[in-house]
Structure formats: structure tokens, C-alpha cells
C-alpha positions in Angstrom: -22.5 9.9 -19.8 -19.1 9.0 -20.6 -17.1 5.4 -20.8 -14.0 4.6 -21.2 -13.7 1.2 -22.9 -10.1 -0.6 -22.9 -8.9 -3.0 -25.4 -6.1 -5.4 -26.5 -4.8 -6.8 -23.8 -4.1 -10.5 -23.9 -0.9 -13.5 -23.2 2.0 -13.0 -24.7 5.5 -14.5 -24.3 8.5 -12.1 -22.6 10.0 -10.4 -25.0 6.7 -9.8 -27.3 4.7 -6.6 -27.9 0.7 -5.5 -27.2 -1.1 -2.3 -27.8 -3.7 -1.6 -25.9 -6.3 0.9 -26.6 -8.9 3.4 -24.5 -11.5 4.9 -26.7 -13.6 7.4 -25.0 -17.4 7.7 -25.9 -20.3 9.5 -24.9 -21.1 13.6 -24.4 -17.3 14.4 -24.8 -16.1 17.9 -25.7 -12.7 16.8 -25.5 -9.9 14.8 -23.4 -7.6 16.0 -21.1 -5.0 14.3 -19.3 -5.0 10.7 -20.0 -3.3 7.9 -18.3 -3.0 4.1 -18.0 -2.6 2.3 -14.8 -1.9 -1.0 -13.9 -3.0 -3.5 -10.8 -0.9 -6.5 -10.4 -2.5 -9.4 -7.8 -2.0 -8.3 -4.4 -0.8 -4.9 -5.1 -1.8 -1.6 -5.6 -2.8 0.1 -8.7 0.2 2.4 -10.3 0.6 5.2 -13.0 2.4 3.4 -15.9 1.9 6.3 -18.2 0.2 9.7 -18.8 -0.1 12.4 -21.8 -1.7 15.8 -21.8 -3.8 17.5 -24.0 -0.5 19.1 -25.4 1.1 15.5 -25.8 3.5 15.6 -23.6 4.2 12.5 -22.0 5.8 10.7 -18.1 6.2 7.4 -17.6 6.9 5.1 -14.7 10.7 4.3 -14.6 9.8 0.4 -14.6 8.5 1.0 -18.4 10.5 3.9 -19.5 12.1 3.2 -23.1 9.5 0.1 -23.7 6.3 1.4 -23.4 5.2 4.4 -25.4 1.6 6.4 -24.5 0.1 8.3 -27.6 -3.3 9.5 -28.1 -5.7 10.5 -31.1 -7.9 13.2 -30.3 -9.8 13.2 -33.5 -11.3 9.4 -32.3 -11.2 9.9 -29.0 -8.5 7.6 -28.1 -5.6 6.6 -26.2 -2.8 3.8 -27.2 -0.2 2.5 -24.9 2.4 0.8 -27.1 4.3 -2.2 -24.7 7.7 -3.1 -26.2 9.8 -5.6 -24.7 7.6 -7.2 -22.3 8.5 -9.0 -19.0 6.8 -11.0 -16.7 6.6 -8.6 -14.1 4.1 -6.4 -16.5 1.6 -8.9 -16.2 -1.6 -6.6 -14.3 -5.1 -5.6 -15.4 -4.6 -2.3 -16.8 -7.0 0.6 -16.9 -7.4 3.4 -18.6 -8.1 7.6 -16.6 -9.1 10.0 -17.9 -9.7 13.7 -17.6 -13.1 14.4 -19.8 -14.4 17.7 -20.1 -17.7 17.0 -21.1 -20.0 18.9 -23.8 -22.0 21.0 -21.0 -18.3 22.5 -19.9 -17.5 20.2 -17.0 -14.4 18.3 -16.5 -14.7 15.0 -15.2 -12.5 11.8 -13.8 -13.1 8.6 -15.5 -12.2 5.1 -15.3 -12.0 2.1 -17.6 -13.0 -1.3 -16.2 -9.7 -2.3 -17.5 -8.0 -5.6 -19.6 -5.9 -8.2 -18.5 -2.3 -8.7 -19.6 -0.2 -11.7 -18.9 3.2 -12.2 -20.1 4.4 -15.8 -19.4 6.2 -18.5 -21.6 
């Protein structure tokens, strides 16, 4: 009914900039809370970054100041801006989201998420 579909990850050097973006598609009334999470080899998967529908915003403390969540309701989609990367950002990161679909129910969804590496 609903998918979330994540795009622009991709290698860049430290130091460099991605955005990465979660449209939502499907029988969607409107998002809710939306977040982006990330899964590094070997560990588990953490909240990077999160926005209501009211935009306000909380961010891990690893990313706070670089990365920058913002969303566009009228398209149904969600940006994480990633300034000043590091190495130790490199994870597949996937998109969550709080749908509340077009028959009135509200629903969790995931992404199947896009790789980012940061190396030199």
C-alpha cells in the first residue's frame, strides 16, 4: 500500500556533503513523524534524525550541527542534508515513517535503505 523509497546515497570523501531523500508513495493521507536511521556493519541500527508533522526536529548528538532533517509535505518527502562528513558515518541508512493512510489508519514503514560510504 505504501513504500518508502530512499535515495542519494553514495562514496564520498571526509569532509564532503550528500543529501539523501525518502519519498513516500502509495494510499497516503499524509506523513507523520519521519525519521532516518542508520546501520553500520556489525552494529545496530540508530535514530540519526527525526521531524514531526509540525517540523520540529532531534537529532543524534553524533550528527548534531552537520546533518540537517527537513521534509516536504506537498511531495511526500523527506531530506536529510549531511554536512561535514566523517568516516564513521559510513552505514546503510533508512528511512521510518509514520503514514496515516487514506482509509484513516496510521501505519509504521520502512525504507529498504541506501548505502553511504565516506572514505578517501
Amino acid at each position: 500500500q505504501v513504500q518508502l523509497v530512499e535515495s542519494g546515497g553514495g562514496l564520498v570523501q571526509p569532509g564532503g556533503s550528500l543529501r539523501l531523500s525518502c519519498k513516500a508513495s502509495g494510499s497516503i493521507s499524509s506523513m507523520l513523524t519521519m525519521g532516518w536511521y542508520r546501520q553500520a556493519p556489525g552494529k545496530q541500527r540508530v535514530l540519526v534524525a527525526a521531524i514531526n508533522s509540525g517540523g520540529n526536529t532531534n537529532y543524534a548528538d553524533s550528527v548534531k550541527g552537520r546533518f540537517t532533517i527537513s521534509r516536504d509535505n506537498a511531495k511526500n518527502t523527506v531530506y536529510l542534508q549531511m554536512n561535514s562528513l566523517k568516516p564513521e558515518d559510513t552505514a546503510v541508512y533508512y528511512c521510518n515513517g509514520d503514514i496515516k493512510l487514506l482509509d484513516g489508519r496510521i501505519r509504521g514503514y520502512w525504507g529498504q535503505g541506501t548505502q553511504v560510504t565516506i572514505s578517501s
